[in-house]
N, C-alpha and C positions, 0 to 999 in steps of 0.2 A: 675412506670408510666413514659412517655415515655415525650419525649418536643416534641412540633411542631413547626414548624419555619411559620411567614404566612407575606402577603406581600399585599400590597392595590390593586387594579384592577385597580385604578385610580389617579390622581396626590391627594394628601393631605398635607395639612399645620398641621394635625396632629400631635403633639409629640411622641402620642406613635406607632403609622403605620405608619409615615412617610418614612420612607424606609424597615424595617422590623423588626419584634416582635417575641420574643420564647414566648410561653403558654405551662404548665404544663398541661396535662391530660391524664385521663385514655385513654386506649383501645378501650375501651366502650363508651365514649364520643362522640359526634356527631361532623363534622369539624364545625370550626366557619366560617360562613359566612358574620359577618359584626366588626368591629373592635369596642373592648367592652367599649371604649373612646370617637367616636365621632360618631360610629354606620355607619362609611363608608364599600364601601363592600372592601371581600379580598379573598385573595384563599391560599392556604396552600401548602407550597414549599415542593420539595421531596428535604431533605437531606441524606448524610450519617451519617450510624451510629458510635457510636465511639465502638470497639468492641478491647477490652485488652484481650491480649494471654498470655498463660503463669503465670509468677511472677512477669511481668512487672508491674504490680498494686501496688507492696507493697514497700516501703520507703526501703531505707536502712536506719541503723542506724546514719552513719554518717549526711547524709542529715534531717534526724528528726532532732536531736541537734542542725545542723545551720539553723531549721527552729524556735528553739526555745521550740520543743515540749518535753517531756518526756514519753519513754514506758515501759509498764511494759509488765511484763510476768506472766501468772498464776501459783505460783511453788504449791500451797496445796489450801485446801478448807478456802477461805477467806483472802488467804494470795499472794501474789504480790509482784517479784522481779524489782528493776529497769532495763532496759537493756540498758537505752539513755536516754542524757540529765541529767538537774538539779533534786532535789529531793532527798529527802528520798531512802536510799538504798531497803527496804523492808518496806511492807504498808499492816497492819492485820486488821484484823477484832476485833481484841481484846482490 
């Protein structure tokens, strides 16, 4: 599901549309027309989207660890190697 960005039509003392709001919704969702807080109108801004190429998406190990996190790896059925960070070196199901 995608965010929309929306923005008031009119000056508001509003907290939540007072300058502008992300809302979570489907596709399928109809725009929102009045802001779900104080019921002022609003119109929905055209953003861009954020679009990751590549393997730019995926952490390195080093940066996981000074994030604090730990990853494993799947080596067998029910069974998980560590690859970063603190933790247990291997983690079974047994």
């Amino acid at each position: 599901m995608p965010f929309y960005e929306y923005t008031t039509t009119e000056q508001s003392d509003c907290p939540h549309c007072g300058d502008r709001f992300t809302v979570l919704q489907k596709l399928s969702d109809p725009r929102l027309e009045c802001c779900p807080e104080c019921g002022g109108p609003v119109r929905q801004l055209i953003s861009s989207p954020n679009v990751v190429s590549g393997q730019a998406h995926k952490l390195k190990e080093s940066s996981i660890e000074k994030a604090g996190f730990t990853q494993y790896k799947k080596i067998g059925k029910g069974v998980y190697e560590k690859t970063a960070g603190k933790g247990p070196g291997v983690i079974s199901a047994d």
